[in-house]
C-alpha atoms as a printed R data frame, in Angstrom:
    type eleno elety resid chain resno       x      y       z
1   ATOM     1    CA   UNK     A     1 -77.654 13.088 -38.562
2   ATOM     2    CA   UNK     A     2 -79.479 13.862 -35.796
3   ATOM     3    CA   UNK     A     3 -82.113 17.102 -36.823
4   ATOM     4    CA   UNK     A     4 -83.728 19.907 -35.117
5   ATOM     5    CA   UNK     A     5 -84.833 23.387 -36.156
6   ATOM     6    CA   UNK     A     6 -82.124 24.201 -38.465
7   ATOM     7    CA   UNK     A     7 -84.366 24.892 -41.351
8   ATOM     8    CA   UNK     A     8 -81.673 27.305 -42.985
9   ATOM     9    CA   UNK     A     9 -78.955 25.078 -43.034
10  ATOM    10    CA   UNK     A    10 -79.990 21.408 -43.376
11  ATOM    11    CA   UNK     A    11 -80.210 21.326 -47.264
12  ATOM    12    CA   UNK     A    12 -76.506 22.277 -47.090
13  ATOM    13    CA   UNK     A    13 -75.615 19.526 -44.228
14  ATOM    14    CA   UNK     A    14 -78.036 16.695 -46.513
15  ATOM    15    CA   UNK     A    15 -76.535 17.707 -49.739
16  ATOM    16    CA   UNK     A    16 -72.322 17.696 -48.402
17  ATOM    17    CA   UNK     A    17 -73.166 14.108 -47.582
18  ATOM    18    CA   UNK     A    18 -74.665 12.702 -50.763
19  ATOM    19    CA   UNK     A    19 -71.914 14.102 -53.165
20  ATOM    20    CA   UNK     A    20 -69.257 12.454 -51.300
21  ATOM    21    CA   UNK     A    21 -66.798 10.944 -53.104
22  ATOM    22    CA   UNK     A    22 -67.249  7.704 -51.494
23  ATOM    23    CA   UNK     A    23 -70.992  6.729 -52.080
24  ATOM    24    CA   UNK     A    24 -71.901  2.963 -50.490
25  ATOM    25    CA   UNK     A    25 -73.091  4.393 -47.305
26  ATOM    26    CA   UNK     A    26 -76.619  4.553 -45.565
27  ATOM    27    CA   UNK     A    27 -77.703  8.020 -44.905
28  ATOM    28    CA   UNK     A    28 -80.037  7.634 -41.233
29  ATOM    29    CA   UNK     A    29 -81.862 11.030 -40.360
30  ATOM    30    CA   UNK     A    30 -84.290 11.873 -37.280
31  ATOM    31    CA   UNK     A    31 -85.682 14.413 -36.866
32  ATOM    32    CA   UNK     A    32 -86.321 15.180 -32.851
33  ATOM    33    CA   UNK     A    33 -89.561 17.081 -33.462
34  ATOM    34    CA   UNK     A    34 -88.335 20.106 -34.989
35  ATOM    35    CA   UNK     A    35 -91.159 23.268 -35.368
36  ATOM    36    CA   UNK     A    36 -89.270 24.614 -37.990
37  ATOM    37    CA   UNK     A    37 -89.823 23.093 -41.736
38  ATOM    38    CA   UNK     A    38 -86.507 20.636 -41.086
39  ATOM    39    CA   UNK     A    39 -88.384 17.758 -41.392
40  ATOM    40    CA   UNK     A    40 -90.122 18.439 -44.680
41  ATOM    41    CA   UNK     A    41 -87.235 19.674 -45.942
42  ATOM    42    CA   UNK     A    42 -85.199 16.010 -44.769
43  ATOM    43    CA   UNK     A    43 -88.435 14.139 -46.318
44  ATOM    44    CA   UNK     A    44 -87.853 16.034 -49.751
45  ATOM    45    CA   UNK     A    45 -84.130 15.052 -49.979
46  ATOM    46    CA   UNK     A    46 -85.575 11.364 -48.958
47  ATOM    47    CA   UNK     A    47 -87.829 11.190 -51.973
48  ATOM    48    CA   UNK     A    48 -85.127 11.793 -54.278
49  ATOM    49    CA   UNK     A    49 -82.046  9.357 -52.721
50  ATOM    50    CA   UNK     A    50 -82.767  5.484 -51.425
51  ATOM    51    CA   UNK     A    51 -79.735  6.022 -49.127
52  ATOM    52    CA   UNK     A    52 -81.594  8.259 -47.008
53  ATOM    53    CA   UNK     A    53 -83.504  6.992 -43.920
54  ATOM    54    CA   UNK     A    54 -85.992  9.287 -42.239
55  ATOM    55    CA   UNK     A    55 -87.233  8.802 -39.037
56  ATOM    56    CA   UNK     A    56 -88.886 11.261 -36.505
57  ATOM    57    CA   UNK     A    57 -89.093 10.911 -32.872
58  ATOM    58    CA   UNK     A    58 -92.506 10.777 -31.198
59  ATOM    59    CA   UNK     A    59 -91.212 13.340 -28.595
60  ATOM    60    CA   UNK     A    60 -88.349 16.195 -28.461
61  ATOM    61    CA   UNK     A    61 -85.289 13.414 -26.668
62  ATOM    62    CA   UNK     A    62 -83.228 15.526 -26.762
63  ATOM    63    CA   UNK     A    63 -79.332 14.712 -28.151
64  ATOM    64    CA   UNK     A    64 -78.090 11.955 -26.375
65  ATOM    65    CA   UNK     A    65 -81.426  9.901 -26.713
66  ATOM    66    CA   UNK     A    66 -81.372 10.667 -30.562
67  ATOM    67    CA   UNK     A    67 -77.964 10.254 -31.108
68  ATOM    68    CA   UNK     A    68 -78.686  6.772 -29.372
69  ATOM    69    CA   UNK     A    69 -81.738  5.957 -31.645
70  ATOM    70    CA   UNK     A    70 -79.744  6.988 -34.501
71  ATOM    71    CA   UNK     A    71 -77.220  4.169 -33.924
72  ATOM    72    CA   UNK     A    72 -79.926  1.498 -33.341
73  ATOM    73    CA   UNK     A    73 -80.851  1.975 -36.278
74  ATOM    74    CA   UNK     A    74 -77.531  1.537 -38.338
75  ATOM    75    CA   UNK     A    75 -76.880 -1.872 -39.753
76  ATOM    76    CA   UNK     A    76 -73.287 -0.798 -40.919
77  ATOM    77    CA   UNK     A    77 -69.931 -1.554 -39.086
78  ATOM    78    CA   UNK     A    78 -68.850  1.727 -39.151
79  ATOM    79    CA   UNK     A    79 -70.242  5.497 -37.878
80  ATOM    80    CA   UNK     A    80 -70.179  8.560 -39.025
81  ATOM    81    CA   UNK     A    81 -71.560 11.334 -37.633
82  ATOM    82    CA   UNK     A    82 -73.052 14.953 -39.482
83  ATOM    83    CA   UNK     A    83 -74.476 17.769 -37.517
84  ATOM    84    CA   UNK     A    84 -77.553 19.263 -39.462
85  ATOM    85    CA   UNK     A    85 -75.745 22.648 -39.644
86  ATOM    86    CA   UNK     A    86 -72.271 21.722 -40.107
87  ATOM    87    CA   UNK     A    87 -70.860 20.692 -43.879
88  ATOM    88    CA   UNK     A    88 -68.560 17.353 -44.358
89  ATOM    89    CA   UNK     A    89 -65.664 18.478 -47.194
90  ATOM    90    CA   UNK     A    90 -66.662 15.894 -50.362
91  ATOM    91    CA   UNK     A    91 -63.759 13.703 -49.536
92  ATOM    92    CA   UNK     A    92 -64.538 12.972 -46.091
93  ATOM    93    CA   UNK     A    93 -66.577 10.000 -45.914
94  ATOM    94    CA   UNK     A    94 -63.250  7.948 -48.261
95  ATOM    95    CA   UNK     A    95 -60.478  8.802 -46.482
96  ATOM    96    CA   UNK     A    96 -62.001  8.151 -42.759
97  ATOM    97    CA   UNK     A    97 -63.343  4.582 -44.320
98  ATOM    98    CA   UNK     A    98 -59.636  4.287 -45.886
99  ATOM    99    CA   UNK     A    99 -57.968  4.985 -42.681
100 ATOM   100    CA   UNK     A   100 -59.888  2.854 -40.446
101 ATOM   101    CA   UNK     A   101 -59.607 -0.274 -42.794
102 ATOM   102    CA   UNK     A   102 -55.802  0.661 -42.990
103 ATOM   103    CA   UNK     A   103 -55.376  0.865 -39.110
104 ATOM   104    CA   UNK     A   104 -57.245 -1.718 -37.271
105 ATOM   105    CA   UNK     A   105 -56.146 -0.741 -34.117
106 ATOM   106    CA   UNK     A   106 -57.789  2.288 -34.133
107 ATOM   107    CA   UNK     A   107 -61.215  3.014 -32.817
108 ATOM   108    CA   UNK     A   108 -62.075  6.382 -33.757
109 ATOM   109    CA   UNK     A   109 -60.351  8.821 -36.531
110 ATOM   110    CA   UNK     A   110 -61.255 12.409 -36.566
111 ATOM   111    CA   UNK     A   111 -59.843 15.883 -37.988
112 ATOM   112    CA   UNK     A   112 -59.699 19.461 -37.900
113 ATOM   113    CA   UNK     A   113 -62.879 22.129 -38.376
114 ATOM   114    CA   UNK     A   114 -63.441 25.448 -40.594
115 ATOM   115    CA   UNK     A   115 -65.207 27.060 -38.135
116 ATOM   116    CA   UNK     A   116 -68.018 29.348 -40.081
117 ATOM   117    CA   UNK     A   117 -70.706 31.509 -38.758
118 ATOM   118    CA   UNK     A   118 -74.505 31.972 -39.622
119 ATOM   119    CA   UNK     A   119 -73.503 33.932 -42.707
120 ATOM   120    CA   UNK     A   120 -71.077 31.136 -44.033
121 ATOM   121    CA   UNK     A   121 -68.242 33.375 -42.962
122 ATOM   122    CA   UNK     A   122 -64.888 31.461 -41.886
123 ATOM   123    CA   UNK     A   123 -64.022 32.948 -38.692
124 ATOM   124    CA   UNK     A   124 -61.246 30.160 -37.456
125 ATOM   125    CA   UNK     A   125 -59.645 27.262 -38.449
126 ATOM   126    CA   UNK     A   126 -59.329 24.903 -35.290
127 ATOM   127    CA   UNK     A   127 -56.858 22.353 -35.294
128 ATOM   128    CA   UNK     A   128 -56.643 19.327 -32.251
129 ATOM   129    CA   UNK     A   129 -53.555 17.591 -30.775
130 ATOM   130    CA   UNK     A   130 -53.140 14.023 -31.204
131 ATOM   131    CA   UNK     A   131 -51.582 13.662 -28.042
132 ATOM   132    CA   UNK     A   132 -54.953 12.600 -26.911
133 ATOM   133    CA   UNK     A   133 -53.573 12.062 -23.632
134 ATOM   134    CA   UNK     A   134 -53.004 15.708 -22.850
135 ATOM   135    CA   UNK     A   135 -56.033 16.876 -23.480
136 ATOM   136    CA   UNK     A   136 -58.886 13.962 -22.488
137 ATOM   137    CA   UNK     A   137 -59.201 15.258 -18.994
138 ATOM   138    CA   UNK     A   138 -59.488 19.297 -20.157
139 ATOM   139    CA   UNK     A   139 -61.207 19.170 -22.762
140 ATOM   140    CA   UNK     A   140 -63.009 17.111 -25.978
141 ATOM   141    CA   UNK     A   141 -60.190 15.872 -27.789
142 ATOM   142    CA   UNK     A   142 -61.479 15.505 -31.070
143 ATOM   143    CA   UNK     A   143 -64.418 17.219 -32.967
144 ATOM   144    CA   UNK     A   144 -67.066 14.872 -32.815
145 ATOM   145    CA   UNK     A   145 -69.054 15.930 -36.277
146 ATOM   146    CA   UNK     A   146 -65.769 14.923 -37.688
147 ATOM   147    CA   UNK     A   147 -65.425 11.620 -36.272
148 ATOM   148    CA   UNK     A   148 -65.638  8.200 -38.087
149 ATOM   149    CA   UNK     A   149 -65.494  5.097 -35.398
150 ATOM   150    CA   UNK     A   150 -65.796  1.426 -35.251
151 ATOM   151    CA   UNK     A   151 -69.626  0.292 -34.340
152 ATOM   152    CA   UNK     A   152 -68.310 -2.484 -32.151
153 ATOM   153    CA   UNK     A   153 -66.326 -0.225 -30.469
154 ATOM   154    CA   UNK     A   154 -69.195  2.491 -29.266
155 ATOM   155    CA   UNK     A   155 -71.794 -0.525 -28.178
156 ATOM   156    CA   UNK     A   156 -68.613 -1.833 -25.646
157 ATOM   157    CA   UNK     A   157 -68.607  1.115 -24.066
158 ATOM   158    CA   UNK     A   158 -72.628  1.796 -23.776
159 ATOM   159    CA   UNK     A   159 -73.690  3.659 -26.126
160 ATOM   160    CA   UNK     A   160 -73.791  7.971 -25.580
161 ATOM   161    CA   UNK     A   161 -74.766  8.608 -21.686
162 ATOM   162    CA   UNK     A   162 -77.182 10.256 -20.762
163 ATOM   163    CA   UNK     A   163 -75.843 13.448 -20.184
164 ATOM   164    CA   UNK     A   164 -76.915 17.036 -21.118
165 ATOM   165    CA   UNK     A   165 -74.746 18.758 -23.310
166 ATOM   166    CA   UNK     A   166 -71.786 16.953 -23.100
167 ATOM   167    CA   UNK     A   167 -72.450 13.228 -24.372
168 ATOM   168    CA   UNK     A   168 -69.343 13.275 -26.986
169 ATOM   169    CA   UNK     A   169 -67.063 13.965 -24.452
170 ATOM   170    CA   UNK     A   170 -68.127 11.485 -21.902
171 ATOM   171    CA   UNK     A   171 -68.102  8.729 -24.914
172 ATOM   172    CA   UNK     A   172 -64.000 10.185 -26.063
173 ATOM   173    CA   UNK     A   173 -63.123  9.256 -21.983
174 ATOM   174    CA   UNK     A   174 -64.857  5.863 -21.723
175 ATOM   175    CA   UNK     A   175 -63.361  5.085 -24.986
176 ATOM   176    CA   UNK     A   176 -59.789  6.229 -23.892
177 ATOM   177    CA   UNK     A   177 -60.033  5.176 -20.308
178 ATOM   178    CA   UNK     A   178 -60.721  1.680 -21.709
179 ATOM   179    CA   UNK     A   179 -57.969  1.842 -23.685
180 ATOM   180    CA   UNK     A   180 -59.452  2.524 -27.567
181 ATOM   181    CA   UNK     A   181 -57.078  4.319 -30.005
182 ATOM   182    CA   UNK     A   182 -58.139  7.723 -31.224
183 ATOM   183    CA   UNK     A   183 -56.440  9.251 -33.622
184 ATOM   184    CA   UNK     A   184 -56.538 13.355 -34.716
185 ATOM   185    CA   UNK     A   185 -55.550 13.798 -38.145
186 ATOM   186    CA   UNK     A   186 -53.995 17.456 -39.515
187 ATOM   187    CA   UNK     A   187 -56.367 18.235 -41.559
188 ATOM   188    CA   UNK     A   188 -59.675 20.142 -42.802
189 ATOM   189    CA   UNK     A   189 -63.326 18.219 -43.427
190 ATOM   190    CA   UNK     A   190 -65.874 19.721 -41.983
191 ATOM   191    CA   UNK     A   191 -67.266 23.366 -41.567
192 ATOM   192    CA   UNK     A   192 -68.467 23.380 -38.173
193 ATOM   193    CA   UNK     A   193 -71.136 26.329 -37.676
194 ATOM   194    CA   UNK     A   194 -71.100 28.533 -34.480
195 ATOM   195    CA   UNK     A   195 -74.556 30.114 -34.385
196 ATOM   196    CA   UNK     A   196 -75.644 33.055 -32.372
197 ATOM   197    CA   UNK     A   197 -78.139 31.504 -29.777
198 ATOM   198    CA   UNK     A   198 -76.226 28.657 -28.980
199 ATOM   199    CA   UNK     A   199 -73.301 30.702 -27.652
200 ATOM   200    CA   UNK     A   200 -75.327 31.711 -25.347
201 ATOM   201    CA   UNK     A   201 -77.263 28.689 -23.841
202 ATOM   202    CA   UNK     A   202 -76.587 27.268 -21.002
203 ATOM   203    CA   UNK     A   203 -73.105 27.841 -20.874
204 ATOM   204    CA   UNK     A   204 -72.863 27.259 -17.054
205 ATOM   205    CA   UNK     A   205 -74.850 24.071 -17.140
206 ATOM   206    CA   UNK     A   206 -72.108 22.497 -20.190
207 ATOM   207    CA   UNK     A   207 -69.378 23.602 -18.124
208 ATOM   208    CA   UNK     A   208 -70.893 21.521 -14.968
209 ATOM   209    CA   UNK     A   209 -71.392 18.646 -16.947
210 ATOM   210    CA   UNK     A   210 -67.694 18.655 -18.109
211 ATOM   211    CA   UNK     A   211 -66.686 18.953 -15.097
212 ATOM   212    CA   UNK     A   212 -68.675 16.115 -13.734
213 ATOM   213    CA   UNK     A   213 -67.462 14.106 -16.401
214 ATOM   214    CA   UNK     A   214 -63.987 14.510 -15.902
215 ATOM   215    CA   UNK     A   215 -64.813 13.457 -12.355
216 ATOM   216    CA   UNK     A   216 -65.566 10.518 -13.220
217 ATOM   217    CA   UNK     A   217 -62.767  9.723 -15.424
218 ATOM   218    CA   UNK     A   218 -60.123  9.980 -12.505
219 ATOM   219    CA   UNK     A   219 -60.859  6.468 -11.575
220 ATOM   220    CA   UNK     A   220 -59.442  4.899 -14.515
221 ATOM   221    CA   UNK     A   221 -56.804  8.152 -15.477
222 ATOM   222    CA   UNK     A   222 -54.661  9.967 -13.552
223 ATOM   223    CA   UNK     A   223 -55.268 13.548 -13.846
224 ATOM   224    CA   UNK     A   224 -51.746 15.489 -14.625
225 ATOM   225    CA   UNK     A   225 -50.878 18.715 -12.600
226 ATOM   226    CA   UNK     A   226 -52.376 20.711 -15.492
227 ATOM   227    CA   UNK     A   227 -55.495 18.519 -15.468
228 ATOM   228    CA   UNK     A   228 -56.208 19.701 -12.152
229 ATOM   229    CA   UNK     A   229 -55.160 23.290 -12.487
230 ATOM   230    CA   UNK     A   230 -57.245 23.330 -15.801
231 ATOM   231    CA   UNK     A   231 -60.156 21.646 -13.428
232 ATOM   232    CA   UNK     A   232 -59.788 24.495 -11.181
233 ATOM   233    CA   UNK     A   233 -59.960 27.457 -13.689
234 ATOM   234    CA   UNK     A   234 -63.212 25.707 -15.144
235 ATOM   235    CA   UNK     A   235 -65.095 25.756 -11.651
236 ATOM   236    CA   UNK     A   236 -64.019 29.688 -11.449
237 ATOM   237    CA   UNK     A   237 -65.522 30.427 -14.611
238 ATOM   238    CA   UNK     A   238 -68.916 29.487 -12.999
239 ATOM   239    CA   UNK     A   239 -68.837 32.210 -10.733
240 ATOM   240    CA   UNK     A   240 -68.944 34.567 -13.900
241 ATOM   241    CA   UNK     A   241 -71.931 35.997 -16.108
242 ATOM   242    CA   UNK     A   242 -72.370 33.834 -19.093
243 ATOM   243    CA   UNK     A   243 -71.535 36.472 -21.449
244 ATOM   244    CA   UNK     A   244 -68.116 36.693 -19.981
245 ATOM   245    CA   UNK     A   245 -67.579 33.642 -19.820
246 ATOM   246    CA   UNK     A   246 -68.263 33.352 -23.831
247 ATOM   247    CA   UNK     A   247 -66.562 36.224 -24.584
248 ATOM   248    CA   UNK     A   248 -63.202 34.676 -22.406
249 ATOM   249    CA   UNK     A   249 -63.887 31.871 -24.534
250 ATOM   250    CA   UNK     A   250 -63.559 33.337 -27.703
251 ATOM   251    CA   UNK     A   251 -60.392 35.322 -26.989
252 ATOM   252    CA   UNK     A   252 -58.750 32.493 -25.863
253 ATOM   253    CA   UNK     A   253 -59.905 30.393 -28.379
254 ATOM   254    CA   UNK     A   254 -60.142 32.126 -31.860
């Protein structure tokens, strides 16, 4: 769980992950110099439960860097990742483990979101194809705070880039592009927060980075006709104000 400045929903995203069901699991946190109380809050919850692991960077890295350090220090063979806002449904942590030791020839499982809002509020529930193929050069396939992969499997493909904004989605298409299984399944474990400020930031900027990223991906996979077209319609919405472009966003998506 990478942390920062989500002081009024952290004790919600610690405490969904120690009552899972399935408890033989290291819990790593760090902090990325939050100037909120996060951190005390994460070294509370760390006084009470040997699972968890705090660590705090000695400088704001910002996601990709943390998500990075995060990893270096795991010493399991499988990853799961929590956003400090989001909550993981209790059952979440046993059925990804039971899947991937059922399915060894997959690298990655992941599901659908609740999607809430500041005021725990469930404003959508978001569901993703598992025809990953029709959606890896659009879009992220899968929801990444859902996600449950193979450690072996993210250090062949180098770790998260670093990228701004869009590091899950560049590590779905070198997964994919080198041929790892991913696999969306139908249903609910996670309530995935959409918060105020952040539907605002730097919406342009995420929407370059995609772009760039799927780029990049053409040399290993062929884009469809609807890749491109969908390629297209993303560079338009840069010409727009930010605010329409969330607001197009949000019609079309929920």
């Amino acid at each position: 769980m990478p942390v920062y400045n989500t002081k009024q929903f952290v004790w919600e995203a610690i405490e969904s992950i120690l009552n899972q069901t399935f408890k033989e699991f290291e819990f790593i946190i760090v902090d990325d110099c939050s100037t909120d109380w996060s951190y005390e809050i994460c070294q509370e919850y760390a006084k009470k439960d040997k699972r968890i692991k705090l660590y705090r960077n000695e400088k704001n890295g910002w996601v990709a860097y943390t998500k990075n350090r995060l990893i270096e220090l795991t010493s399991t063979d499988y990853l799961a990742s929590q956003d400090s806002d989001d909550v993981s449904f209790l059952d979440r942590l046993e059925l990804e483990y039971k899947f991937l030791e059922e399915h060894k020839d997959y690298a990655v499982v992941a599901w659908n979101n609740e999607i809430i809002d500041e005021e725990w509020k469930v404003i959508w529930h978001r569901k993703y194809s598992d025809n990953i193929r029709s959606v890896i050069l659009k879009k992220s396939p899968v929801s990444h705070p859902t996600t449950m992969m193979r450690k072996k499997d993210f250090l062949a493909v180098w770790w998260y880039s670093k990228v701004k904004y869009v590091e899950d989605y560049d590590l779905w298409i070198k997964l994919y592009s080198e041929w790892y299984k991913i696999k969306n399944i139908d249903k609910e474990l996670l309530k995935y927060r959409i918060r105020k400020w952040a539907q605002k930031w730097h919406v342009k900027e995420t929407i370059k980075w995609t772009l760039n990223c799927q780029k990049k991906a053409y040399e290993k996979i062929k884009p469809s006709f609807s890749d491109r077209v969908y390629h297209i319609c993303l560079r338009c919405l840069t010409l727009l104000p930010n605010k329409w472009i969330m607001a197009l966003f949000k019609l079309l998506t929920y």
